[in-house]
N, CA, C, O and CB atoms as a CASP TS submission, in Angstrom:
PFRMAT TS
TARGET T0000
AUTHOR 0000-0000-0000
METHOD Language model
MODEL 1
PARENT N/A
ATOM      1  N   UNK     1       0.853  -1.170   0.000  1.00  0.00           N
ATOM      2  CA  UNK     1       0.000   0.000   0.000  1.00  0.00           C
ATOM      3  C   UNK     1       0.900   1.234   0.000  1.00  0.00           C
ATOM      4  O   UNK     1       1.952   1.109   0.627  1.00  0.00           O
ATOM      5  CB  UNK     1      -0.971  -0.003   1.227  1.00  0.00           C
ATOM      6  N   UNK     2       0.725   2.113  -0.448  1.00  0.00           N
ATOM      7  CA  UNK     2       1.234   3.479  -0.379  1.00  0.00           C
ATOM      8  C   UNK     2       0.524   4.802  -0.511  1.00  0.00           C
ATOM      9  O   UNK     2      -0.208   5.348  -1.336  1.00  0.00           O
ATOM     10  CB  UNK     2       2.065   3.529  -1.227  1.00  0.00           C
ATOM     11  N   UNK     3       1.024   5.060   0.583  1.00  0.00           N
ATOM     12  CA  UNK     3       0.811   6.611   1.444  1.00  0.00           C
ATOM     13  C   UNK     3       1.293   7.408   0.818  1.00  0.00           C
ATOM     14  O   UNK     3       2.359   7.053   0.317  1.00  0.00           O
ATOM     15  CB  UNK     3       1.395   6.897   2.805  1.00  0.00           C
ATOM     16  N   UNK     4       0.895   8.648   0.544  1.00  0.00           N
ATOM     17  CA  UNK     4       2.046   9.657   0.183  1.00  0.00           C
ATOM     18  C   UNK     4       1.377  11.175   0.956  1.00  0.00           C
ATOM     19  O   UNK     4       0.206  11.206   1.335  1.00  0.00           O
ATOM     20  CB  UNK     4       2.287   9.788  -1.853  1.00  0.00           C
ATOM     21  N   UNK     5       2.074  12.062   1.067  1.00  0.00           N
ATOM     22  CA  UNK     5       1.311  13.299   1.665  1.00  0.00           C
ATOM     23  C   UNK     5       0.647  13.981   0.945  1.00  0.00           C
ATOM     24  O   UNK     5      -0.302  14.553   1.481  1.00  0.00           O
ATOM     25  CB  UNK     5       1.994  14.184   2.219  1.00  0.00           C
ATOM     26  N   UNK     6       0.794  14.121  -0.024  1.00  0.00           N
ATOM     27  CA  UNK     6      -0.141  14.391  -1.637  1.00  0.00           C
ATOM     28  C   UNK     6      -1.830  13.579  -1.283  1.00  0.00           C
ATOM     29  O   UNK     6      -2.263  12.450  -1.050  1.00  0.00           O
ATOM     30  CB  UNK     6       0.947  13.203  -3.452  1.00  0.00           C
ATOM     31  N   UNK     7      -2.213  14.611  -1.390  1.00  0.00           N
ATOM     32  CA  UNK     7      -3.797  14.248  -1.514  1.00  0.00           C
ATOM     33  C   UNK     7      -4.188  13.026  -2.440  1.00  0.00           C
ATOM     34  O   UNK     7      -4.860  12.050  -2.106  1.00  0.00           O
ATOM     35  CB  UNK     7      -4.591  15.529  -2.129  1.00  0.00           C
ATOM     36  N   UNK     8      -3.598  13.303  -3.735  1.00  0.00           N
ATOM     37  CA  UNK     8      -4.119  12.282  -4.764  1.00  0.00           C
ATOM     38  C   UNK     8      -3.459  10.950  -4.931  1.00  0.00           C
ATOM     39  O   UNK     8      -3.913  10.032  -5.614  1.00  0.00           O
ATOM     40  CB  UNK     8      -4.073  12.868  -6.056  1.00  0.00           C
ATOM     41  N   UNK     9      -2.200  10.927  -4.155  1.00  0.00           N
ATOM     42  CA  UNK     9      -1.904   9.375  -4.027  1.00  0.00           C
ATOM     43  C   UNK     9      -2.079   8.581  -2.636  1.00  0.00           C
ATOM     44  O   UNK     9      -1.669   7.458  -2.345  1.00  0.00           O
ATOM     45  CB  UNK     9      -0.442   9.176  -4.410  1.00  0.00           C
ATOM     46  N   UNK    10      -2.951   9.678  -1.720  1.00  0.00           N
ATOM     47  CA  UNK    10      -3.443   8.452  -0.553  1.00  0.00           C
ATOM     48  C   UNK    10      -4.780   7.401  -0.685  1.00  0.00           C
ATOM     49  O   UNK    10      -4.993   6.421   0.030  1.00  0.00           O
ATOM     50  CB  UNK    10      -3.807   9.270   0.835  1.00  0.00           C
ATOM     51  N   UNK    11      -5.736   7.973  -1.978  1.00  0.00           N
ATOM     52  CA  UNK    11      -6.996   7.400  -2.198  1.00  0.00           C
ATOM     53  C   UNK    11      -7.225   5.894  -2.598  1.00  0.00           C
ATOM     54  O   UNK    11      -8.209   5.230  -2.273  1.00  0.00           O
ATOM     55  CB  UNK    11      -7.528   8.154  -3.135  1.00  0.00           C
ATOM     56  N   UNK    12      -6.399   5.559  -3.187  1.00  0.00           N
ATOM     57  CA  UNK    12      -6.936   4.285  -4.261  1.00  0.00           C
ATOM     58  C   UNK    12      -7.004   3.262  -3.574  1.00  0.00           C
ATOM     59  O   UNK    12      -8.071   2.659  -3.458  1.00  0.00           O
ATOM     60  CB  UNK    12      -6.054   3.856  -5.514  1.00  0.00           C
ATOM     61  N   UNK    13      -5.604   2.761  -2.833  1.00  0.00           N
ATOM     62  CA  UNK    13      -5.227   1.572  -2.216  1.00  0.00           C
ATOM     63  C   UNK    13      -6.285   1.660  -1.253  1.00  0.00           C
ATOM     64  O   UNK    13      -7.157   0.799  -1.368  1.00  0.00           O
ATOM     65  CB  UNK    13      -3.744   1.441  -1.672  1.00  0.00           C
ATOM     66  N   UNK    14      -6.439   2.665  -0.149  1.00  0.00           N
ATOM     67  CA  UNK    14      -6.589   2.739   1.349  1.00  0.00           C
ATOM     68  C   UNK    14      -8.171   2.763   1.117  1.00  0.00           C
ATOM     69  O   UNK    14      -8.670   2.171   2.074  1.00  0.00           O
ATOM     70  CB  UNK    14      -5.788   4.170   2.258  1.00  0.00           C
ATOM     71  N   UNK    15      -9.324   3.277   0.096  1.00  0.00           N
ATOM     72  CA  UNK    15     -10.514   3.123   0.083  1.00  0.00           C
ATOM     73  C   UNK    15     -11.119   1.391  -0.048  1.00  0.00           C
ATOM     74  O   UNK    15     -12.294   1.026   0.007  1.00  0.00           O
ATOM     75  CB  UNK    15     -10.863   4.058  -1.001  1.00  0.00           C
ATOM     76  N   UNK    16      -9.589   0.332  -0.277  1.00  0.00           N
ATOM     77  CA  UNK    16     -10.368  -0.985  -0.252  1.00  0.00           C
ATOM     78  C   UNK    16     -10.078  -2.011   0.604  1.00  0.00           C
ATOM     79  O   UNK    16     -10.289  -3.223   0.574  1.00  0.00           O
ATOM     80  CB  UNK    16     -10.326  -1.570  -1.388  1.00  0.00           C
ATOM     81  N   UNK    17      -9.302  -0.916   1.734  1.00  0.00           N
ATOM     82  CA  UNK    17      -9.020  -1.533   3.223  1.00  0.00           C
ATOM     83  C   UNK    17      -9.970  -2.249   3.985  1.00  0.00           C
ATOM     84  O   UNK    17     -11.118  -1.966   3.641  1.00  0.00           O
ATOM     85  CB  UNK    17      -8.693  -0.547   4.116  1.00  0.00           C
ATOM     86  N   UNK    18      -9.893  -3.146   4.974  1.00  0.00           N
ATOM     87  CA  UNK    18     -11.372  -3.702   5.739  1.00  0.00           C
ATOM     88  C   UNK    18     -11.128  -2.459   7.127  1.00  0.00           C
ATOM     89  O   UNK    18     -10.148  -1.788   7.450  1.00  0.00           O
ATOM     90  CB  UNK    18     -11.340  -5.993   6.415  1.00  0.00           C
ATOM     91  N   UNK    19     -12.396  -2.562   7.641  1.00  0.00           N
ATOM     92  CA  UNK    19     -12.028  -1.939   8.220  1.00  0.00           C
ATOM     93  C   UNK    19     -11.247  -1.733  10.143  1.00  0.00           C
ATOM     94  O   UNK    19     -11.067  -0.859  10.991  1.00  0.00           O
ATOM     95  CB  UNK    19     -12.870  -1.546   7.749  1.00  0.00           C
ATOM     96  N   UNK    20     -10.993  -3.459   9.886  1.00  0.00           N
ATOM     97  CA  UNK    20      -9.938  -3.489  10.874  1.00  0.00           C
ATOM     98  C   UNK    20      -8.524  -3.071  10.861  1.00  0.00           C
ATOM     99  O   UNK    20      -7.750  -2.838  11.790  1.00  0.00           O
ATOM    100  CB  UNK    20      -9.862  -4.555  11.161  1.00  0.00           C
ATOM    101  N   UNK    21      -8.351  -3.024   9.354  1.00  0.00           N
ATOM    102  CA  UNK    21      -6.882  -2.852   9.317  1.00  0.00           C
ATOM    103  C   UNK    21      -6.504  -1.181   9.018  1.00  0.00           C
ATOM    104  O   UNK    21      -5.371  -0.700   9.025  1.00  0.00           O
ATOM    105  CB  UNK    21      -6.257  -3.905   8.066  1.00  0.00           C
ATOM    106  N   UNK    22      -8.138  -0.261   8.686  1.00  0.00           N
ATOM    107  CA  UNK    22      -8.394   0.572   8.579  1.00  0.00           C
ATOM    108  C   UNK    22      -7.922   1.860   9.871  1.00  0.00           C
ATOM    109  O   UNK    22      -7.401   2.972   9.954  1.00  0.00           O
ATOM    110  CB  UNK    22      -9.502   0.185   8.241  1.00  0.00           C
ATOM    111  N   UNK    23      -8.521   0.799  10.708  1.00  0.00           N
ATOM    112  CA  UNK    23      -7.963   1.040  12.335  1.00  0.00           C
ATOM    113  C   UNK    23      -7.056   0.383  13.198  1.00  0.00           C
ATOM    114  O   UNK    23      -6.991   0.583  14.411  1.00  0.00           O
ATOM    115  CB  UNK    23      -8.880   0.952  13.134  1.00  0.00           C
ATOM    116  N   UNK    24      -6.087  -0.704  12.303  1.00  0.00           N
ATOM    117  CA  UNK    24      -4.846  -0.439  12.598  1.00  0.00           C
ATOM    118  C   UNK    24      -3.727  -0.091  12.040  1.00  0.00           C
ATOM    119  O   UNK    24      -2.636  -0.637  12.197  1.00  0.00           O
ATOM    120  CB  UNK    24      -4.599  -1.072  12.988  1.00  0.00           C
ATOM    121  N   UNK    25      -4.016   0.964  11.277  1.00  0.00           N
ATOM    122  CA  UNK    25      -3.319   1.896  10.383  1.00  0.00           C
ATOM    123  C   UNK    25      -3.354   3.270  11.034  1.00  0.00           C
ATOM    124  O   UNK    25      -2.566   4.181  10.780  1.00  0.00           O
ATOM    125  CB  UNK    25      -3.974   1.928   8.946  1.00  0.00           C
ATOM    126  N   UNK    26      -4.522   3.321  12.046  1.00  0.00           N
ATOM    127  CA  UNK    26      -4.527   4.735  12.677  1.00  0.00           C
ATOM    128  C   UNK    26      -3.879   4.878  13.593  1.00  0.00           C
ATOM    129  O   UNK    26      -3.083   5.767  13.899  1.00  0.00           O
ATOM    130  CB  UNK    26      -5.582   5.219  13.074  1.00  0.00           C
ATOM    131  N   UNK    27      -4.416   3.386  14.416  1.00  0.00           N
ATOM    132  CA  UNK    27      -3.197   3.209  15.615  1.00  0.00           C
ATOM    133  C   UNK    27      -1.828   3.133  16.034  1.00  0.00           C
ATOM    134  O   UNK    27      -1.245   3.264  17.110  1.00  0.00           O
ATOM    135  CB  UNK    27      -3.255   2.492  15.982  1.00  0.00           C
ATOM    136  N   UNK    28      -1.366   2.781  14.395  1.00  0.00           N
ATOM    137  CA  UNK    28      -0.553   2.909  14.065  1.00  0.00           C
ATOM    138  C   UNK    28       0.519   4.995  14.196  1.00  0.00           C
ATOM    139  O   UNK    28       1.405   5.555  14.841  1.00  0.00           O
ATOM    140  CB  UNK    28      -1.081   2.121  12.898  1.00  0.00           C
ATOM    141  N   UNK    29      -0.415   5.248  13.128  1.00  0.00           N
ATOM    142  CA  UNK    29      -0.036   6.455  12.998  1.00  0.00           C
ATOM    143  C   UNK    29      -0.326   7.323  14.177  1.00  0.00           C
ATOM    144  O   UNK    29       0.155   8.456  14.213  1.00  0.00           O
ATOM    145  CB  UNK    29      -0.558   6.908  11.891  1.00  0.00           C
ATOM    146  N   UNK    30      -1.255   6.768  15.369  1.00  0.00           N
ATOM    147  CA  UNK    30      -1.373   7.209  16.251  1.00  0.00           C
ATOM    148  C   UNK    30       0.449   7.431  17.274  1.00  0.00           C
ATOM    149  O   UNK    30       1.091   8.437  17.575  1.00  0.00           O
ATOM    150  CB  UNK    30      -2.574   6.331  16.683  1.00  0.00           C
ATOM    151  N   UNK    31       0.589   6.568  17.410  1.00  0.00           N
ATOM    152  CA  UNK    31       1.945   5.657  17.877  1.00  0.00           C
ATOM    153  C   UNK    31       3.285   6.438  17.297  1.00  0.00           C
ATOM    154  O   UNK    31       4.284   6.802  17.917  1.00  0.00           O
ATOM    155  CB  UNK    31       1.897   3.893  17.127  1.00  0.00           C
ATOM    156  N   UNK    32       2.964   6.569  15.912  1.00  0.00           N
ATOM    157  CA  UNK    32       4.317   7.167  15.250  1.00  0.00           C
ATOM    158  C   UNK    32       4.154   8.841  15.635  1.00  0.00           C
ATOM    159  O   UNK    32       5.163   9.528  15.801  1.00  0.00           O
ATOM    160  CB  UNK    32       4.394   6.842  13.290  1.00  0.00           C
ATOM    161  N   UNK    33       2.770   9.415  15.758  1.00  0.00           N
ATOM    162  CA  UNK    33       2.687  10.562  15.840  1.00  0.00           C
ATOM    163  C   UNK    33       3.670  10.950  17.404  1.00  0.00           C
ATOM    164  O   UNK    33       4.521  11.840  17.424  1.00  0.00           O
ATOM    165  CB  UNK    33       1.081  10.882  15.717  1.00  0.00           C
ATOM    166  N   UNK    34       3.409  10.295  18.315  1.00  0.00           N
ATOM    167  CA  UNK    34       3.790  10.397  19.687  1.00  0.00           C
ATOM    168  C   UNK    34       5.094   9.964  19.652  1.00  0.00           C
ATOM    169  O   UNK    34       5.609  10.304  20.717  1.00  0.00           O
ATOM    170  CB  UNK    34       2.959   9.639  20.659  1.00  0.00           C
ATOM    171  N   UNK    35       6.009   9.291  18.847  1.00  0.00           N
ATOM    172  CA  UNK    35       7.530   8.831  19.035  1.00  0.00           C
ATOM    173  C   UNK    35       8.025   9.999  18.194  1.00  0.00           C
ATOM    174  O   UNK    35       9.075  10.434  18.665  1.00  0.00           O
ATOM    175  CB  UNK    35       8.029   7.138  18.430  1.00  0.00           C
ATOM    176  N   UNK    36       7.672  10.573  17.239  1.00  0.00           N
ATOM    177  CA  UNK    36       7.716  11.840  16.596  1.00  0.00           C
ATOM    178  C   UNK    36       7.777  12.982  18.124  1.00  0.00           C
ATOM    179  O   UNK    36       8.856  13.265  18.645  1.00  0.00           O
ATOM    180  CB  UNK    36       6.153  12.004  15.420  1.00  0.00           C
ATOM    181  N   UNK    37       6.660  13.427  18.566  1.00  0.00           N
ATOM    182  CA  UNK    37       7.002  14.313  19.623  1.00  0.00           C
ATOM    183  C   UNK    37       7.804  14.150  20.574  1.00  0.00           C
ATOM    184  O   UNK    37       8.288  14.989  21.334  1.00  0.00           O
ATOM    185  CB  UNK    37       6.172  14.599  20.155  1.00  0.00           C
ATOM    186  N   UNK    38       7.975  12.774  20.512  1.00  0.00           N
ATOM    187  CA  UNK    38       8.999  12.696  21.806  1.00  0.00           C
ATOM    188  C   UNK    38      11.023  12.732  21.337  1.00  0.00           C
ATOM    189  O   UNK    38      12.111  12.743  21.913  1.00  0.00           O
ATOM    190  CB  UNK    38       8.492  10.826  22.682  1.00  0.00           C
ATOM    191  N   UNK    39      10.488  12.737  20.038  1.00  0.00           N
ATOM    192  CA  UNK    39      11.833  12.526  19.283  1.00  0.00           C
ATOM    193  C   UNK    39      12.556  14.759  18.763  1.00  0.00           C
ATOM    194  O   UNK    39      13.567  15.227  18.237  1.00  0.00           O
ATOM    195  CB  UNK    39      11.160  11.109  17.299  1.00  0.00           C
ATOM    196  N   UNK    40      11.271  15.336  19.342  1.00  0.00           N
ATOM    197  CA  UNK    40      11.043  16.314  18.867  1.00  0.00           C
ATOM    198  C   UNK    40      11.915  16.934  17.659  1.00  0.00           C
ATOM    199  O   UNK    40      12.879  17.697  17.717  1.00  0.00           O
ATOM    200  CB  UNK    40      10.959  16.936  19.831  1.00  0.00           C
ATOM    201  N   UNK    41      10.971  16.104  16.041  1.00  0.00           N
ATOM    202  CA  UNK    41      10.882  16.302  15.469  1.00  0.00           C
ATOM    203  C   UNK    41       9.992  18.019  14.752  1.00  0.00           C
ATOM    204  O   UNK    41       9.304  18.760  15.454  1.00  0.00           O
ATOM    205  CB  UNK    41      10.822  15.227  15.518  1.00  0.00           C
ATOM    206  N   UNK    42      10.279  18.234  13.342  1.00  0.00           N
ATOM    207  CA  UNK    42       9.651  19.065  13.163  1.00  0.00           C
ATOM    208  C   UNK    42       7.861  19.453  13.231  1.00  0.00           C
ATOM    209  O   UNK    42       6.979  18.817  12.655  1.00  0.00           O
ATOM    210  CB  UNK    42      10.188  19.116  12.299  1.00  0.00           C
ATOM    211  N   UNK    43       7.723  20.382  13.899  1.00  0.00           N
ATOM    212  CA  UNK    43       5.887  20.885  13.651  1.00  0.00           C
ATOM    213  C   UNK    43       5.632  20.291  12.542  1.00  0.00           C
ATOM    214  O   UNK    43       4.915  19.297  12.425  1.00  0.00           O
ATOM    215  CB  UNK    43       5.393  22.641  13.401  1.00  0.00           C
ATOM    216  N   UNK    44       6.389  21.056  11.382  1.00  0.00           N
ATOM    217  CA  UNK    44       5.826  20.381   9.952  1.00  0.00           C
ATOM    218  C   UNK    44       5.333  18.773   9.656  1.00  0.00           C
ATOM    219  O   UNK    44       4.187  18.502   9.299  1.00  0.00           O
ATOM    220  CB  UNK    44       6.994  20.553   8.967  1.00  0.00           C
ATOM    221  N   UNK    45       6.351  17.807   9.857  1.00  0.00           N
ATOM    222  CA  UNK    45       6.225  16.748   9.901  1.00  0.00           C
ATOM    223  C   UNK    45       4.914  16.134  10.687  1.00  0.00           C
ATOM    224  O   UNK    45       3.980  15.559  10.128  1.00  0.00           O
ATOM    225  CB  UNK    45       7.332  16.454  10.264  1.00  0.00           C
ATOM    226  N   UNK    46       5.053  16.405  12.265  1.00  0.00           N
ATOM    227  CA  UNK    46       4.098  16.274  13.055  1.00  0.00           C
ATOM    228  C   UNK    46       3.172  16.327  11.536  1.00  0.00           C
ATOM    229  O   UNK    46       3.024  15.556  10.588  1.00  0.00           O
ATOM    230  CB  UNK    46       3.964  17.442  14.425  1.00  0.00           C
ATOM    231  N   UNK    47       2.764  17.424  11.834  1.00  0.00           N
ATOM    232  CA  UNK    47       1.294  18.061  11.358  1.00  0.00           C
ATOM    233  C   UNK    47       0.752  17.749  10.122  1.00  0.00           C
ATOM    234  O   UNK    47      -0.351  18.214   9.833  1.00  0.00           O
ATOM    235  CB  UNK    47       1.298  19.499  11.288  1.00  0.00           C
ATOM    236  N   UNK    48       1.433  16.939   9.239  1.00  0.00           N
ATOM    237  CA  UNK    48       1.590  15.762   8.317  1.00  0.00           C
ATOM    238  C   UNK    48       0.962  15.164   8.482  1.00  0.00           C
ATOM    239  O   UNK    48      -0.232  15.288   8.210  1.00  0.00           O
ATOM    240  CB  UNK    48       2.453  15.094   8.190  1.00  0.00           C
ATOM    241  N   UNK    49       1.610  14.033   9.124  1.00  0.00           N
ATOM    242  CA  UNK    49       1.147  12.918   9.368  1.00  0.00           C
ATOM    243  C   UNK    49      -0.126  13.066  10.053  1.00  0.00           C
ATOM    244  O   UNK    49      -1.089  12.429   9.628  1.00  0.00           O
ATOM    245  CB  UNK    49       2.038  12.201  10.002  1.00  0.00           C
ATOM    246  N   UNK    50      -0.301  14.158  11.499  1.00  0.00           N
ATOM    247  CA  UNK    50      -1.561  14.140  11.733  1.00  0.00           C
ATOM    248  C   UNK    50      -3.050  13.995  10.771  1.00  0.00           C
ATOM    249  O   UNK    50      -4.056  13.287  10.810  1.00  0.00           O
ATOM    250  CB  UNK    50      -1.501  15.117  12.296  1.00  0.00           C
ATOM    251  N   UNK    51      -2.441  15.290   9.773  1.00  0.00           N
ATOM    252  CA  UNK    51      -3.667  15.575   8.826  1.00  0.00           C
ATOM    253  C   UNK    51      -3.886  13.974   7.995  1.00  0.00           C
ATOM    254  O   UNK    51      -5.028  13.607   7.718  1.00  0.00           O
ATOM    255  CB  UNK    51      -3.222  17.076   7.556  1.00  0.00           C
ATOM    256  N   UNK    52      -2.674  13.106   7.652  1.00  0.00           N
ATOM    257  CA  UNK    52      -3.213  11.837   7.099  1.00  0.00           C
ATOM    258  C   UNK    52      -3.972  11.217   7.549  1.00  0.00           C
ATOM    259  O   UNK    52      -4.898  10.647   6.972  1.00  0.00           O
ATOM    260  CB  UNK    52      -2.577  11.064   6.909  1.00  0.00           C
ATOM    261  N   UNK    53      -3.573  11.219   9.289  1.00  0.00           N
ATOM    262  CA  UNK    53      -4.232  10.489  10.312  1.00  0.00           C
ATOM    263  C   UNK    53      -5.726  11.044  10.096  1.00  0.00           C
ATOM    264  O   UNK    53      -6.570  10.269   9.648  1.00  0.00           O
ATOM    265  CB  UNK    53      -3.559  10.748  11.857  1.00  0.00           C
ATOM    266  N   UNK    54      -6.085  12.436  10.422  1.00  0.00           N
ATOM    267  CA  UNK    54      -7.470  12.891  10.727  1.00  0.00           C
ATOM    268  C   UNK    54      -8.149  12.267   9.266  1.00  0.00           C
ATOM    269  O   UNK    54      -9.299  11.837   9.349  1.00  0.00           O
ATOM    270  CB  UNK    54      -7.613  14.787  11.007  1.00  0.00           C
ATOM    271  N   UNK    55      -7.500  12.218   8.024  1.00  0.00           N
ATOM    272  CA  UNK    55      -8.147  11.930   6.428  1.00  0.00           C
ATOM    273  C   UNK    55      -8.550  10.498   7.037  1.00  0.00           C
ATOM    274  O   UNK    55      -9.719  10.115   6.992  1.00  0.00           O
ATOM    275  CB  UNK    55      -6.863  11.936   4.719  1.00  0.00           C
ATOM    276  N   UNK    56      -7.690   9.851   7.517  1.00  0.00           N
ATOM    277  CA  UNK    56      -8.093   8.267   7.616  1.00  0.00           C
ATOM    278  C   UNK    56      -9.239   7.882   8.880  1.00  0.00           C
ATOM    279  O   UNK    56      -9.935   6.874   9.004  1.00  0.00           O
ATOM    280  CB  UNK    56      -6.557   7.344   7.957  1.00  0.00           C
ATOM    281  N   UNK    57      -9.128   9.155   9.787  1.00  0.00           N
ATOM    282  CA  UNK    57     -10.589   8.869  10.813  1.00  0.00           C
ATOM    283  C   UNK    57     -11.585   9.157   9.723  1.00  0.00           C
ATOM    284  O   UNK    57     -12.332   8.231   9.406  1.00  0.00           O
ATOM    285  CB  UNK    57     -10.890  10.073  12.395  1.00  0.00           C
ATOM    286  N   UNK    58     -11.728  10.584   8.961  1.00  0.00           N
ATOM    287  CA  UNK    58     -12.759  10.535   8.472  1.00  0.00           C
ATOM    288  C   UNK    58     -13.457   9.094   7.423  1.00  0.00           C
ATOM    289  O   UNK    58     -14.547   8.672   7.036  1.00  0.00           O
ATOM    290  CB  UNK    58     -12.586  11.719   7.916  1.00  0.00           C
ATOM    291  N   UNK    59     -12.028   8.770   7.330  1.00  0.00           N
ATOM    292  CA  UNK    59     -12.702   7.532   6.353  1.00  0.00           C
ATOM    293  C   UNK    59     -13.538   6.162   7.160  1.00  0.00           C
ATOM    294  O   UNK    59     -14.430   5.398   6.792  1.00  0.00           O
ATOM    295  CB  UNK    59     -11.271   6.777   5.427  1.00  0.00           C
ATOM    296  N   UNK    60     -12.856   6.289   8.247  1.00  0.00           N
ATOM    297  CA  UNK    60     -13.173   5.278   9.578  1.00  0.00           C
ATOM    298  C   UNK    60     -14.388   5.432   9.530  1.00  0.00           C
ATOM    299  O   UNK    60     -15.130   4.622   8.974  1.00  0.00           O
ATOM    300  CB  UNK    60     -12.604   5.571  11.105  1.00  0.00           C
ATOM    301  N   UNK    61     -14.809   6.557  10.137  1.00  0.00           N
ATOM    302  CA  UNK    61     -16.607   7.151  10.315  1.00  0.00           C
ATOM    303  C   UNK    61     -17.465   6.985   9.114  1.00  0.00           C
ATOM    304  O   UNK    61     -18.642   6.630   9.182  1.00  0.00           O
ATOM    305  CB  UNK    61     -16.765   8.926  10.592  1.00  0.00           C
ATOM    306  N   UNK    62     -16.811   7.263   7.973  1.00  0.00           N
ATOM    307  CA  UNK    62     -17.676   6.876   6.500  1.00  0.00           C
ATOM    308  C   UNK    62     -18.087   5.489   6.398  1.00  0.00           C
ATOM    309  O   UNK    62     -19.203   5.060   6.104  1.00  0.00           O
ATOM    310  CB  UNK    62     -16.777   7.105   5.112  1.00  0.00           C
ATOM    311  N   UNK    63     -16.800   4.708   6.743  1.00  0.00           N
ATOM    312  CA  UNK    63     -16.651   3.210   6.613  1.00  0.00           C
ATOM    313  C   UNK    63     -18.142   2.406   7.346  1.00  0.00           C
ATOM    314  O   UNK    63     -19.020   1.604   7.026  1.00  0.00           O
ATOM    315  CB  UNK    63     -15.061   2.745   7.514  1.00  0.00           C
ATOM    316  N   UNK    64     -17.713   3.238   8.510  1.00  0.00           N
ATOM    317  CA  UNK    64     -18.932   2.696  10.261  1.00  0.00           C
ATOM    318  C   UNK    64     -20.109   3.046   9.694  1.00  0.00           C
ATOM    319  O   UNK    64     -20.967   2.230  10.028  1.00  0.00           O
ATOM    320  CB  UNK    64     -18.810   3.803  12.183  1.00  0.00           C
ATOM    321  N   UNK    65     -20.656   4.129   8.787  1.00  0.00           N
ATOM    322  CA  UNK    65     -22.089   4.936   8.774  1.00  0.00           C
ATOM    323  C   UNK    65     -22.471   3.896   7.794  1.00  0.00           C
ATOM    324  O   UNK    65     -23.434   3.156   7.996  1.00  0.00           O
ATOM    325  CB  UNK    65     -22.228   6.772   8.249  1.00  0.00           C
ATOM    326  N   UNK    66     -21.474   3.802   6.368  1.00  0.00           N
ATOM    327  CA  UNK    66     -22.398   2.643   5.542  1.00  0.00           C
ATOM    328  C   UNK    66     -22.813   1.309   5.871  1.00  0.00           C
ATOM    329  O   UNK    66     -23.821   0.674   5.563  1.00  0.00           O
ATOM    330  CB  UNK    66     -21.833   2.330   4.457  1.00  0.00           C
ATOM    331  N   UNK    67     -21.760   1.015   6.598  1.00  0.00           N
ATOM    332  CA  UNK    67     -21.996  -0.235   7.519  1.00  0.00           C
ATOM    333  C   UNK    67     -23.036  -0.752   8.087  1.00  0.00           C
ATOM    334  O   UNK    67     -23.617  -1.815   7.866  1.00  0.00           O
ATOM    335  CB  UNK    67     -21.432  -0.185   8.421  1.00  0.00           C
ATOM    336  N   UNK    68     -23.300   0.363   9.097  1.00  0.00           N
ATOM    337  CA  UNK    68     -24.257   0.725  10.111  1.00  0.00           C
ATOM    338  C   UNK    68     -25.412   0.779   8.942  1.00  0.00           C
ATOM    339  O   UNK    68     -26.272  -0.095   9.058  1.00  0.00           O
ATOM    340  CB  UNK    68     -23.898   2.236  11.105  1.00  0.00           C
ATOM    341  N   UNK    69     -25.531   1.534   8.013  1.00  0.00           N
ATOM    342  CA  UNK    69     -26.702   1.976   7.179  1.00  0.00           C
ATOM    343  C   UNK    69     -27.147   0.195   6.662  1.00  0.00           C
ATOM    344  O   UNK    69     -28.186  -0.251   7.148  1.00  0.00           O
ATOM    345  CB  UNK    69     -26.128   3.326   5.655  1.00  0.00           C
ATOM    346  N   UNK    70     -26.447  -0.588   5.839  1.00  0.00           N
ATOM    347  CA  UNK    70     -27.089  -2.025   5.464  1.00  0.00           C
ATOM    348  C   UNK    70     -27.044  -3.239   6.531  1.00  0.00           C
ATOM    349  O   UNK    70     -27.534  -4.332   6.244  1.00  0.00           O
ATOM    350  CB  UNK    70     -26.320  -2.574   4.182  1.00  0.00           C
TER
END
């Protein structure tokens, strides 16, 4: 799978994730976000990866609503 910080190459792969691995990809990035601050790395970086992270909750919640919906 590949990530990139570019908007248009995080979509393809990651929309045909299940969604366990959906959420351990966050937990993931959850994890790296915090060895990042403790490594005190750059804001920039941080704030990266966060925004991938927050793209991939929103997808989490999309994932749960259709779910939930059938």
């Amino acid at each position: 799978m590949k990530i990139s910080l570019d908007d248009e190459e995080i979509a393809p792969e990651i929309y045909s994730l299940y969604l366990s691995e959906l959420a351990s990809l966050i937990y993931f990035l959850n994890d790296y976000i915090d060895k990042l601050k403790e490594a005190e790395c750059a804001k920039e970086e941080i704030k990266e990866v966060e925004r991938i992270k927050e793209k991939l909750n929103d997808m989490l919640k999309l994932h749960v609503r259709i779910e939930w919906k059938y």
